[in-house]
Biopython code that builds the backbone (N, CA, C, O; Angstrom):
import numpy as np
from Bio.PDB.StructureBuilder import StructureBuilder

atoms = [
    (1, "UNK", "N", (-13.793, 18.369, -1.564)),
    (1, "UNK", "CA", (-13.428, 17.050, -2.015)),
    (1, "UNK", "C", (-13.733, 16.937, -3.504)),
    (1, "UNK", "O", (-14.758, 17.345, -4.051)),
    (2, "UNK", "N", (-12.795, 16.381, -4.031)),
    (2, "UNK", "CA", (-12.989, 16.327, -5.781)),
    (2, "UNK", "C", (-13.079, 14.761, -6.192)),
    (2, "UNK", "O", (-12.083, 14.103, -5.891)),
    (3, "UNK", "N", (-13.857, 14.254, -6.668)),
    (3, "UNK", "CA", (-14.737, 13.428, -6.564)),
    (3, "UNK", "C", (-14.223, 12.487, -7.919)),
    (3, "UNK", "O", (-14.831, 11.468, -8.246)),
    (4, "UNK", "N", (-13.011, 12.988, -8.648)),
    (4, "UNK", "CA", (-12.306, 12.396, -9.801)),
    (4, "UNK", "C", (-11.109, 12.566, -9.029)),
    (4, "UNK", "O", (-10.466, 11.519, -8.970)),
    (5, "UNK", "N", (-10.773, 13.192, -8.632)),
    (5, "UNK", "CA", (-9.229, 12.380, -7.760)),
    (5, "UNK", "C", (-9.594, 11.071, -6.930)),
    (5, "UNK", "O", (-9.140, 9.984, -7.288)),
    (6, "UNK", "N", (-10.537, 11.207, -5.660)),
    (6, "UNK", "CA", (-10.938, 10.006, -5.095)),
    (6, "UNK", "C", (-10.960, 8.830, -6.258)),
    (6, "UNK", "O", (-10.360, 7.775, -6.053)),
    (7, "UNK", "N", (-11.684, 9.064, -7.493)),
    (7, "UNK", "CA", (-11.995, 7.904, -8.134)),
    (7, "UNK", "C", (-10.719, 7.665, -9.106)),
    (7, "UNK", "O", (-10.884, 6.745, -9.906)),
    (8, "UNK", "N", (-9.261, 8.457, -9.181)),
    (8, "UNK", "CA", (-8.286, 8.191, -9.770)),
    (8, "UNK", "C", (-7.429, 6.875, -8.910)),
    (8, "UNK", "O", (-6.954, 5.780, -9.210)),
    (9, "UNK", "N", (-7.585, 7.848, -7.497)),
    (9, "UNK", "CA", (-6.464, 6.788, -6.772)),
    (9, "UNK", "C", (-7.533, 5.344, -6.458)),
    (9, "UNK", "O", (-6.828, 4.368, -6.714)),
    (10, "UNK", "N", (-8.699, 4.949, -6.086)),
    (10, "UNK", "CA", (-9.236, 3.937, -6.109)),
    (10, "UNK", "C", (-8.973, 2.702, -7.636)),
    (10, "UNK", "O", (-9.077, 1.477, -7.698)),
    (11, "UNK", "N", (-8.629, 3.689, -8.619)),
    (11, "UNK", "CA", (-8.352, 3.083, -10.039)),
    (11, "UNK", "C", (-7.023, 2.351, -9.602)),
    (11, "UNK", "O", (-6.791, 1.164, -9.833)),
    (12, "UNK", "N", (-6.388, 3.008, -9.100)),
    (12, "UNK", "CA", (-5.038, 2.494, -9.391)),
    (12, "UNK", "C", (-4.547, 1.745, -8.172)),
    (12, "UNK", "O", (-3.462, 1.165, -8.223)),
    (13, "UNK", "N", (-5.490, 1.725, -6.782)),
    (13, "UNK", "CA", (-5.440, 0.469, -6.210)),
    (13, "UNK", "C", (-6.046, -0.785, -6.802)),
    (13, "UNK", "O", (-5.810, -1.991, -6.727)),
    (14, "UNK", "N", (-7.173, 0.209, -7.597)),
    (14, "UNK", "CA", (-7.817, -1.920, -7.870)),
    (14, "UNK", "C", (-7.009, -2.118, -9.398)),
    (14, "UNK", "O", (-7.323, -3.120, -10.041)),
    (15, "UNK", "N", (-5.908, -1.120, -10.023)),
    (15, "UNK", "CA", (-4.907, -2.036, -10.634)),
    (15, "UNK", "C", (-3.829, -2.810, -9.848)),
    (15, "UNK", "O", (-3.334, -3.837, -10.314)),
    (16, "UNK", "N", (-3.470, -2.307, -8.646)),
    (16, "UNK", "CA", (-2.450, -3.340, -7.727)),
    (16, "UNK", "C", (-3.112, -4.744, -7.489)),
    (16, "UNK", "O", (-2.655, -5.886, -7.519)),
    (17, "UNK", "N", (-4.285, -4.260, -7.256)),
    (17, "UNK", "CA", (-4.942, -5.288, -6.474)),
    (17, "UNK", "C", (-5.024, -6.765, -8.040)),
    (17, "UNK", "O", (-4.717, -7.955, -8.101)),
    (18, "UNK", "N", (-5.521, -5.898, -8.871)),
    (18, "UNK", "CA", (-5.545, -6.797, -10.290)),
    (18, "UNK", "C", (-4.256, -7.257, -10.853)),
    (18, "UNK", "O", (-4.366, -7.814, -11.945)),
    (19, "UNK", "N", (-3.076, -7.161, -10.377)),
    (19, "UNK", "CA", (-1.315, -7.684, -10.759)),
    (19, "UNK", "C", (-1.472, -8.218, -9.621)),
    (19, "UNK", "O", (-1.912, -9.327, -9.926)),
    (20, "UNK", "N", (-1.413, -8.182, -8.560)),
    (20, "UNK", "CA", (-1.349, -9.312, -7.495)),
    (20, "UNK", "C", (-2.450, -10.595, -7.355)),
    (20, "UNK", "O", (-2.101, -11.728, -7.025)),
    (21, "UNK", "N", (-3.911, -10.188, -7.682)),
    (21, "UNK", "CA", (-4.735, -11.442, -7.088)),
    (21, "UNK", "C", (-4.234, -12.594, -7.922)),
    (21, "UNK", "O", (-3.841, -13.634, -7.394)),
    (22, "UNK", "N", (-4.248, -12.405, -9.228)),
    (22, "UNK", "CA", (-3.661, -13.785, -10.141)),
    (22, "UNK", "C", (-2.288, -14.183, -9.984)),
    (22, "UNK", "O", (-2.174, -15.408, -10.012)),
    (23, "UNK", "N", (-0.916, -13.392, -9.785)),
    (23, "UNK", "CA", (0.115, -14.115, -9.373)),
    (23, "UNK", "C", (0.282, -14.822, -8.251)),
    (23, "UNK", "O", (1.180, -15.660, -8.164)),
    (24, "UNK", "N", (-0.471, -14.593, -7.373)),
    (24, "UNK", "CA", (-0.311, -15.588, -5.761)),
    (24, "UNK", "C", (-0.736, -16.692, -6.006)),
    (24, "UNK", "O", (-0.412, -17.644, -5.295)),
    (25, "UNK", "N", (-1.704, -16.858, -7.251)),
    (25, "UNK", "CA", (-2.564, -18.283, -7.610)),
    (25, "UNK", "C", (-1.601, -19.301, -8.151)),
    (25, "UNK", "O", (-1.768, -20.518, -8.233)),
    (26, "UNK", "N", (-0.235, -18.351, -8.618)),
    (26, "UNK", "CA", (0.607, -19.385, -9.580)),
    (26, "UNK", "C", (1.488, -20.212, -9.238)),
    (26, "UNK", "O", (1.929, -19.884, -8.136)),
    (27, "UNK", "N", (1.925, -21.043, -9.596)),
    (27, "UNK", "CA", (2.383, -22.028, -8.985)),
    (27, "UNK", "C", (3.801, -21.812, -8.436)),
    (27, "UNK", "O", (4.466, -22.706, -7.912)),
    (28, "UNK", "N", (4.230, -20.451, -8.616)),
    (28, "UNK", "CA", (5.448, -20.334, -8.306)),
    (28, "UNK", "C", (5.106, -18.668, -8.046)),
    (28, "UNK", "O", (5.775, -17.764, -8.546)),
    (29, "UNK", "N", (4.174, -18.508, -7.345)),
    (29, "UNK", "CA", (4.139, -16.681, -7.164)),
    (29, "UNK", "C", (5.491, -15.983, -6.993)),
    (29, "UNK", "O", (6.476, -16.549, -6.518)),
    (30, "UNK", "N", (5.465, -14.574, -7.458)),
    (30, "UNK", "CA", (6.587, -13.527, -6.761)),
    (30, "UNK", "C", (5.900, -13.026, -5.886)),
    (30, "UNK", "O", (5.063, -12.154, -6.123)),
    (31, "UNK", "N", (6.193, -13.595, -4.488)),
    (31, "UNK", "CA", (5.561, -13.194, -3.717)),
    (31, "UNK", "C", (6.058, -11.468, -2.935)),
    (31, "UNK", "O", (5.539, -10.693, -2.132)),
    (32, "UNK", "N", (7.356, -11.520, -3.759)),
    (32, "UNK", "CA", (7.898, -10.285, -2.900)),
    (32, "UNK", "C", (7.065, -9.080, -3.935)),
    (32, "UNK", "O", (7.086, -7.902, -3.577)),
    (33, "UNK", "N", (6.670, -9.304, -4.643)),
    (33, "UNK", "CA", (5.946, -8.616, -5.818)),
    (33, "UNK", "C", (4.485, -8.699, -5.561)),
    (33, "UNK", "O", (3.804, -7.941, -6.251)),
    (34, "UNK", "N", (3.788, -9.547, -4.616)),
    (34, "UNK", "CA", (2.286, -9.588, -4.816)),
    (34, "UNK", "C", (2.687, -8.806, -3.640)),
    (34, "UNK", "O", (2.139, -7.704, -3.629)),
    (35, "UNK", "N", (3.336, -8.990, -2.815)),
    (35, "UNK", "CA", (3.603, -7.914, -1.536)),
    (35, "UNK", "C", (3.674, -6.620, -1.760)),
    (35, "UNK", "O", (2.731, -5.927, -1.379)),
    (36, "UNK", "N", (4.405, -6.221, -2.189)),
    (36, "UNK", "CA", (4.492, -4.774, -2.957)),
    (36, "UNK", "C", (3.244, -4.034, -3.372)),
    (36, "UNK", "O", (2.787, -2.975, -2.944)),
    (37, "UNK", "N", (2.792, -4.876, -4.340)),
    (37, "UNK", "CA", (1.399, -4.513, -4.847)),
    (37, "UNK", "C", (-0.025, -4.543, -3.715)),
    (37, "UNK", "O", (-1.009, -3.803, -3.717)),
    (38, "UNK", "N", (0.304, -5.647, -2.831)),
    (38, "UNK", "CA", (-0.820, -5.207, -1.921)),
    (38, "UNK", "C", (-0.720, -3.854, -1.352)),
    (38, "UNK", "O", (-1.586, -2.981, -1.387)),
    (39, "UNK", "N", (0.925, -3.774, -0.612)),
    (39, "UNK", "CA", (1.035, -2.508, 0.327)),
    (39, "UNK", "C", (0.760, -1.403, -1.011)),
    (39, "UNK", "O", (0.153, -0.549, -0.365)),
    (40, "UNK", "N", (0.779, -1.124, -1.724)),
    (40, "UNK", "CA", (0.466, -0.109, -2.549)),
    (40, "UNK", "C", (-1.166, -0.077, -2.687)),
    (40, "UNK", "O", (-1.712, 1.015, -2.845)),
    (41, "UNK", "N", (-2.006, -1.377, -2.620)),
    (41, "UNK", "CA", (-2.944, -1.026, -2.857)),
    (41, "UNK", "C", (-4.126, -0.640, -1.504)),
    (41, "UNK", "O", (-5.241, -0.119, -1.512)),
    (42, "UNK", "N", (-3.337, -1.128, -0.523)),
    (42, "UNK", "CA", (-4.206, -0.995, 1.150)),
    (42, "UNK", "C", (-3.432, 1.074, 1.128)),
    (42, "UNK", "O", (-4.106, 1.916, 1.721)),
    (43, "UNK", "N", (-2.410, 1.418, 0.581)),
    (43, "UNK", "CA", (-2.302, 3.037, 0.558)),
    (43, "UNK", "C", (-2.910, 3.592, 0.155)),
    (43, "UNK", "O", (-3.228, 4.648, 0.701)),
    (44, "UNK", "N", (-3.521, 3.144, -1.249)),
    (44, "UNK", "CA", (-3.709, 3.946, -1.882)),
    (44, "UNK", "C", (-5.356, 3.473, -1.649)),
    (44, "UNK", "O", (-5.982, 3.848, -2.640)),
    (45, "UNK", "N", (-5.883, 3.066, -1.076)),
    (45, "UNK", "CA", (-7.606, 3.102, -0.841)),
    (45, "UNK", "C", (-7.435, 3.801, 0.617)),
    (45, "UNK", "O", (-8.542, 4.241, 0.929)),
    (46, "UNK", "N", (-6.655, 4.022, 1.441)),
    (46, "UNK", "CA", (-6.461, 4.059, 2.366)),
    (46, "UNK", "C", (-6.436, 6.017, 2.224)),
    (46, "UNK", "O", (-7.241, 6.697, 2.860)),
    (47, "UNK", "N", (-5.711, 6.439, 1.589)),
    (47, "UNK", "CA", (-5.664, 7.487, 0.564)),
    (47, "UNK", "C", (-7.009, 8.215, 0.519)),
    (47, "UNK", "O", (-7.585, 9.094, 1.162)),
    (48, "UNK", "N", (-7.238, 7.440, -0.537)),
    (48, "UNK", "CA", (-8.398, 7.730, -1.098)),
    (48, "UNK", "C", (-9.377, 8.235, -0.524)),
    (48, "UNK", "O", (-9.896, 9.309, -0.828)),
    (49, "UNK", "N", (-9.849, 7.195, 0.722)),
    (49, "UNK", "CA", (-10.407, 7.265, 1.915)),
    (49, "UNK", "C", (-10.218, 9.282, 2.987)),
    (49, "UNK", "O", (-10.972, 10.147, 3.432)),
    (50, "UNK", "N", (-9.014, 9.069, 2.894)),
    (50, "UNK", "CA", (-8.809, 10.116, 3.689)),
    (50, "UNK", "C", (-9.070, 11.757, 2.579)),
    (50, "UNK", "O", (-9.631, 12.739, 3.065)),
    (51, "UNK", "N", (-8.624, 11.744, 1.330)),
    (51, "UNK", "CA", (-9.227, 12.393, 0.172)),
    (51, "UNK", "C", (-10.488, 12.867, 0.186)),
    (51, "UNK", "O", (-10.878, 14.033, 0.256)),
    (52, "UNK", "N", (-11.353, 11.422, 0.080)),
    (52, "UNK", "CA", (-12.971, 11.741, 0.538)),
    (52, "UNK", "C", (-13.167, 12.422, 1.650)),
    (52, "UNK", "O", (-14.048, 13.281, 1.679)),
    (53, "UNK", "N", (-12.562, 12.216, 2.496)),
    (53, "UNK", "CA", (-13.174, 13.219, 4.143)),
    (53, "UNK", "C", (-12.112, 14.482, 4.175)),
    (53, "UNK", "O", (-11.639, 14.792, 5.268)),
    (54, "UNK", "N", (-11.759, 15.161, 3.079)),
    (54, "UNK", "CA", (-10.772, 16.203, 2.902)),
    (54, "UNK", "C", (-10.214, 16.347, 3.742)),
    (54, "UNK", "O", (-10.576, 17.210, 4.542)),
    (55, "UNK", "N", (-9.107, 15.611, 3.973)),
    (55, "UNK", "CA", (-7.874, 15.238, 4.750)),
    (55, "UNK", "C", (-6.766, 15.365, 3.869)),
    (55, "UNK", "O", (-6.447, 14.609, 2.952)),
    (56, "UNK", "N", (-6.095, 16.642, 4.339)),
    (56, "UNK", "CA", (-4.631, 16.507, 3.093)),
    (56, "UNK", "C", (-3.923, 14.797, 3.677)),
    (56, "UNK", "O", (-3.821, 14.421, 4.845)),
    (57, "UNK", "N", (-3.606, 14.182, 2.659)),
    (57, "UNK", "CA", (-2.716, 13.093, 2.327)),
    (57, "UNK", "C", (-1.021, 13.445, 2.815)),
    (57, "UNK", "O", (-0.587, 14.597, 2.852)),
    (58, "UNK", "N", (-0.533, 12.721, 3.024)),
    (58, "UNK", "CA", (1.027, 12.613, 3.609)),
    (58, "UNK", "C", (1.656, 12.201, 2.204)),
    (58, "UNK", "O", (1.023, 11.555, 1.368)),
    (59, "UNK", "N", (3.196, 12.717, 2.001)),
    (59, "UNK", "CA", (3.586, 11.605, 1.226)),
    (59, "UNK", "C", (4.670, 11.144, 2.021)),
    (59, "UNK", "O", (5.749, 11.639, 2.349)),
    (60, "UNK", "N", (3.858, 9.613, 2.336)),
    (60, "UNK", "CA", (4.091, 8.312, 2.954)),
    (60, "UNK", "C", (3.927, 7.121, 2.163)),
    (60, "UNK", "O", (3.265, 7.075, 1.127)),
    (61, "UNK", "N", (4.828, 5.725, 2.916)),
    (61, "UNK", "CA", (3.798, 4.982, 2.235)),
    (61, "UNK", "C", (3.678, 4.168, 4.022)),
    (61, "UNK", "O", (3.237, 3.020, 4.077)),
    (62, "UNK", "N", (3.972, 4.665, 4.930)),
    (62, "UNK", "CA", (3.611, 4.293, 6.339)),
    (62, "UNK", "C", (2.603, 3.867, 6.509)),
    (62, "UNK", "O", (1.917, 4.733, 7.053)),
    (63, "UNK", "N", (1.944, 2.786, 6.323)),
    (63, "UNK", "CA", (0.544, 2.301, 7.163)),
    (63, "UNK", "C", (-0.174, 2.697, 8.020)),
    (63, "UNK", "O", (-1.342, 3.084, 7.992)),
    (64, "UNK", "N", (1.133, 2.518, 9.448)),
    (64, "UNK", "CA", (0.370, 3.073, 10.582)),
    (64, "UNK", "C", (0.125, 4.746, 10.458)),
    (64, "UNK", "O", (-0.838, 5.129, 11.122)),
    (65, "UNK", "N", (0.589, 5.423, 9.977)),
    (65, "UNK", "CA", (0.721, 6.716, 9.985)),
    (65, "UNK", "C", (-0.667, 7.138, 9.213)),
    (65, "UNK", "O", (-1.529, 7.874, 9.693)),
    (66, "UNK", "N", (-0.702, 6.561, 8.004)),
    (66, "UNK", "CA", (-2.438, 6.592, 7.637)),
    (66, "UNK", "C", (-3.410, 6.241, 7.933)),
    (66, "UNK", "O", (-4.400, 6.951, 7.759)),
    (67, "UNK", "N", (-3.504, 4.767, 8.603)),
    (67, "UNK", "CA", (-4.207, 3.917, 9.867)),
    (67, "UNK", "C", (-4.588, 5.047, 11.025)),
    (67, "UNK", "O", (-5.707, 4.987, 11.534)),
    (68, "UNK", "N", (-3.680, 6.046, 11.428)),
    (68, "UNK", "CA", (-4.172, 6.919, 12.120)),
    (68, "UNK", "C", (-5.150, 7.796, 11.839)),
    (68, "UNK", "O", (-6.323, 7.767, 12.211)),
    (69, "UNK", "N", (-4.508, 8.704, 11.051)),
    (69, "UNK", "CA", (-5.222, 9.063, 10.396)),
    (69, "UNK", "C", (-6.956, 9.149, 10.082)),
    (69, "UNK", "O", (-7.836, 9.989, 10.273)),
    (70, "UNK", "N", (-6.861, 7.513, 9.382)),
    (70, "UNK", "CA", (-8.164, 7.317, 9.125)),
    (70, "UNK", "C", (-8.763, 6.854, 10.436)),
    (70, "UNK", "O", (-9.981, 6.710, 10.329)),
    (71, "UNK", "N", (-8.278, 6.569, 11.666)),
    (71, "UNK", "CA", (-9.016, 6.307, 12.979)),
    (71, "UNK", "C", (-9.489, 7.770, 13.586)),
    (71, "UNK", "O", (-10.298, 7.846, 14.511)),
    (72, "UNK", "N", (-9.033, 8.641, 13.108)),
    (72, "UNK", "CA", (-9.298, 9.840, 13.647)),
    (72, "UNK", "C", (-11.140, 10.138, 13.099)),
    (72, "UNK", "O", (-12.089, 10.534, 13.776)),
    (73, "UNK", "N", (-11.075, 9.759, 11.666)),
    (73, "UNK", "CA", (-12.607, 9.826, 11.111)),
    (73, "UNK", "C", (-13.093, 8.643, 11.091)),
    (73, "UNK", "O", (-14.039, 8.519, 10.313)),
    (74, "UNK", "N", (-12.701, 7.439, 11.839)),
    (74, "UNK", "CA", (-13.838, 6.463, 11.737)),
    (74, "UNK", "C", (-13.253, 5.182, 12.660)),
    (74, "UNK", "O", (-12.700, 4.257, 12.064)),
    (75, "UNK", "N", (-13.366, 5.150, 13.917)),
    (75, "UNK", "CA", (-12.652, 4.126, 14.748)),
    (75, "UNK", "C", (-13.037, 2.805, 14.037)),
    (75, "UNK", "O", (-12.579, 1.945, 14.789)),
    (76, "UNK", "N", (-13.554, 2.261, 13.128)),
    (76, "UNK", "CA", (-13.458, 1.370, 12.231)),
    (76, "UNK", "C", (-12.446, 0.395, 11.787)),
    (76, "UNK", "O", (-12.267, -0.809, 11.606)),
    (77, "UNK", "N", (-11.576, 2.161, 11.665)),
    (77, "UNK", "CA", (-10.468, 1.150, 11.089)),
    (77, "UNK", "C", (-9.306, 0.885, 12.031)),
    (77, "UNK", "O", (-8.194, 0.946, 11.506)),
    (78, "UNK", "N", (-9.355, 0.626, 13.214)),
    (78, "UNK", "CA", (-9.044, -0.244, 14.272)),
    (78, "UNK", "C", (-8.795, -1.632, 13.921)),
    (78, "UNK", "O", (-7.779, -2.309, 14.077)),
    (79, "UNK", "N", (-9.792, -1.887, 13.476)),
    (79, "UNK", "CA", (-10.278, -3.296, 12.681)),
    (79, "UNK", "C", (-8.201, -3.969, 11.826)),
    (79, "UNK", "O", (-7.502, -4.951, 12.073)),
    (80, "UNK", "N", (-8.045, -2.889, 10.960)),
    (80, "UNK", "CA", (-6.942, -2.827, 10.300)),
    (80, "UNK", "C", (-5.683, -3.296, 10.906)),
    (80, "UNK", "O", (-4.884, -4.229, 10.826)),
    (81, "UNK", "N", (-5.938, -1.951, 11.699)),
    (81, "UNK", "CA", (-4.151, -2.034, 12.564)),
    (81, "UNK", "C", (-4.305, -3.212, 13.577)),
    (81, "UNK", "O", (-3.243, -3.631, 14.035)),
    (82, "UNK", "N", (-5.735, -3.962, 14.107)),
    (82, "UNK", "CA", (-5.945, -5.369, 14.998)),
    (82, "UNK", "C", (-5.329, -6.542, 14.298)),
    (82, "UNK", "O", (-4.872, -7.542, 14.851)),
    (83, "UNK", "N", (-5.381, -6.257, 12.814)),
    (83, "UNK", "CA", (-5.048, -7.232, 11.912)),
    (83, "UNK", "C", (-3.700, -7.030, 11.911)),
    (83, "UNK", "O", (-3.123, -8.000, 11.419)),
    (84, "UNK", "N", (-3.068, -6.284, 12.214)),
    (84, "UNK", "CA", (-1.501, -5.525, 11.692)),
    (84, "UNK", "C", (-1.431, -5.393, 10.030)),
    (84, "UNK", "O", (-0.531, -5.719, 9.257)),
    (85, "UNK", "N", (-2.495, -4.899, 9.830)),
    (85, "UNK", "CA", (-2.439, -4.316, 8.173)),
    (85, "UNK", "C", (-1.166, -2.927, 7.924)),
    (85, "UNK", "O", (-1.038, -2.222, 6.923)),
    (86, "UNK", "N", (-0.458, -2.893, 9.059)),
    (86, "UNK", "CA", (0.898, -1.682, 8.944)),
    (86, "UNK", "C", (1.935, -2.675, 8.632)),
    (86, "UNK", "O", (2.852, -2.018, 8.137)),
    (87, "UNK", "N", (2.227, -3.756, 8.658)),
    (87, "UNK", "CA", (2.911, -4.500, 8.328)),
    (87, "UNK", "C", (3.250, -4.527, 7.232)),
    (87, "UNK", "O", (4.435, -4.364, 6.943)),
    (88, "UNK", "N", (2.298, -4.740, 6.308)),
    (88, "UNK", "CA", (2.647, -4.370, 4.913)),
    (88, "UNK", "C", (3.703, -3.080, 4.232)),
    (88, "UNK", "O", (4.216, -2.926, 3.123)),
    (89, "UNK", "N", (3.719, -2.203, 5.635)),
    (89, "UNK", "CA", (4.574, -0.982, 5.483)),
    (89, "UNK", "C", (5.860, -1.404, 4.643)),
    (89, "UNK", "O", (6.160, -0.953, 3.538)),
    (90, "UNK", "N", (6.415, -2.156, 5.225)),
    (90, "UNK", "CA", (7.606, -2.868, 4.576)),
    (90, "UNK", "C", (8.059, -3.315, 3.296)),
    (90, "UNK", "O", (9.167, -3.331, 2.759)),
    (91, "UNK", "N", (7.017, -3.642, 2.978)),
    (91, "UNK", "CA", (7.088, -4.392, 1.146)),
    (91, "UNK", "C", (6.723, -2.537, 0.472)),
    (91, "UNK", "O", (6.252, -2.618, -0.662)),
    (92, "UNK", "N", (6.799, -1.711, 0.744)),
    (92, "UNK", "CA", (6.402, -0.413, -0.144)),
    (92, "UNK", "C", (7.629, 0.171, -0.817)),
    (92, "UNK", "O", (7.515, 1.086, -1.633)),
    (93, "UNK", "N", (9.374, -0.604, -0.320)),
    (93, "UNK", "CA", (10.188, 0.309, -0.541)),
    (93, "UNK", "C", (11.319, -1.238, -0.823)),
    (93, "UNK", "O", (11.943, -1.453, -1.862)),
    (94, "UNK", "N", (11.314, -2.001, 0.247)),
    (94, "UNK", "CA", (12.138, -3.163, 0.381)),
    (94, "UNK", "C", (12.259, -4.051, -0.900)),
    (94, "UNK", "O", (13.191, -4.707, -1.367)),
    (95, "UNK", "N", (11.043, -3.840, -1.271)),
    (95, "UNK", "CA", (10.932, -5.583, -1.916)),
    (95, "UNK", "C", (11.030, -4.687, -3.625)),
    (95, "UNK", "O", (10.804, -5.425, -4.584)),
    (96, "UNK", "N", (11.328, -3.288, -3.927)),
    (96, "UNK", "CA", (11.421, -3.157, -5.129)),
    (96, "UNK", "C", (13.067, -3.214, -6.278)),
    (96, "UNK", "O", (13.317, -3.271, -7.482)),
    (97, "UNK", "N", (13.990, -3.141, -4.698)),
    (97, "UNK", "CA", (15.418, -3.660, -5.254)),
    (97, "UNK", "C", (15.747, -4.573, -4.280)),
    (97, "UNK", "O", (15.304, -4.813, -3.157)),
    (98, "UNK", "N", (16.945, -5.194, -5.211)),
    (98, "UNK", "CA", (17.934, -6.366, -4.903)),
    (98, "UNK", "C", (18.110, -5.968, -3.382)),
    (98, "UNK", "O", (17.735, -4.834, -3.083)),
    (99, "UNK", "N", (18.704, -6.872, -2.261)),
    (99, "UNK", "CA", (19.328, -6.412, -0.965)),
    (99, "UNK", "C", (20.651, -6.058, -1.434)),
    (99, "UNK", "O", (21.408, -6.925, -1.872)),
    (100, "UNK", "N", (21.017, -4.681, -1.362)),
    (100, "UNK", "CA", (22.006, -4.363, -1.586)),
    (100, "UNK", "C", (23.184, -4.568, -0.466)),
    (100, "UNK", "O", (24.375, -4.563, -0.776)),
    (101, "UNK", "N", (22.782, -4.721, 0.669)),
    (101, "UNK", "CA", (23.335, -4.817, 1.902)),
    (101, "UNK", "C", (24.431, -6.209, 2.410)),
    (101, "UNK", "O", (25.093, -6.362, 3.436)),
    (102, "UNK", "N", (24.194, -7.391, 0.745)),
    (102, "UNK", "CA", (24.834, -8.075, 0.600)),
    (102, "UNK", "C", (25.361, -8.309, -0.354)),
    (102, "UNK", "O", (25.931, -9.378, -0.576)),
    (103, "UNK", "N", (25.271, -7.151, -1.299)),
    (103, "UNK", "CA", (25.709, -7.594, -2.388)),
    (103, "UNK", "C", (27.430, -6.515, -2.819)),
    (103, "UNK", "O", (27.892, -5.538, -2.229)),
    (104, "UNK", "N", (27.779, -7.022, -3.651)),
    (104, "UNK", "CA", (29.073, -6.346, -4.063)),
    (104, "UNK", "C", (28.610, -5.138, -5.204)),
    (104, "UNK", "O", (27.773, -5.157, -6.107)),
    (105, "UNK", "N", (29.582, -4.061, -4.711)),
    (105, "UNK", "CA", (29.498, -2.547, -5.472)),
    (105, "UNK", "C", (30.156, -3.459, -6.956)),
    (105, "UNK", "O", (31.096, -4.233, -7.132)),
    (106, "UNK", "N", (28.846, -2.736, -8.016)),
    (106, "UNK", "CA", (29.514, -3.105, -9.224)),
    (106, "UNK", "C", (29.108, -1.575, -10.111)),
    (106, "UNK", "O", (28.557, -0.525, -9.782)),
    (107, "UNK", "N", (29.705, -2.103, -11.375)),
    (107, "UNK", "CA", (29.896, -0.544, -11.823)),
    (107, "UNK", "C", (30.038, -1.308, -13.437)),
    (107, "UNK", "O", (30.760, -2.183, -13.916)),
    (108, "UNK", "N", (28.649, -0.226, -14.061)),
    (108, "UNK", "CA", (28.549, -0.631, -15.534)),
    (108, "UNK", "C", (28.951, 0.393, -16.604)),
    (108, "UNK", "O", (28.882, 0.099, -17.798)),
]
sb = StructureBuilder()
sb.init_structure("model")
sb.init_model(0)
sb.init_chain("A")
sb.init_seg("    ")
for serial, (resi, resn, name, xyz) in enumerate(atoms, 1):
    if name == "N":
        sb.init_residue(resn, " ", resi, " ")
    sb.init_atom(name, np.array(xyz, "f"), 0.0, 1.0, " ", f" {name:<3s}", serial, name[0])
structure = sb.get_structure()
């Protein structure tokens, strides 16, 4: 276990975590954006986590799939998936473009 990677990806959850806690406060949050940034930041401690107990990492951004994972070294995090903290799975990919699924093919 390398002990500056663990402390890279913990950096860069508690930057998600630091772009989301103050926009939800605002009076008009992007919420599809504080979403995003959470599910990036419950991965990437989530990550991290599994890093520390030298667990090769997936590249995912699946919740439950790391939720496993980390239940394998610590039924703890039970706690998580009770909450449906995999939910967040969704905002990791969805919420970073337009719905294209209604929109018209354009061409620049």
């Amino acid at each position: 276990m390398n002990d500056d990677i663990v402390k890279q990806w913990i950096l860069k959850a508690e930057r998600d975590l630091k772009i989301a806690k103050p926009e939800i406060k605002t009076g008009n949050p992007a919420t599809d954006m504080v979403c995003f940034h959470m599910q990036q930041c419950a991965e990437k401690y989530l990550k991290a986590y599994l890093i520390f107990n030298g667990v090769e990492i997936r590249k995912t951004h699946n919740l439950t799939l790391i939720l496993e994972q980390c239940m394998r070294i610590d039924v703890e995090f039970q706690f998580l998936q009770k909450k449906q903290a995999d939910k967040l799975t969704d905002y990791a990919i969805d919420t970073r473009y337009p719905d294209t699924a209604n929109s018209r093919n354009f061409s620049f």
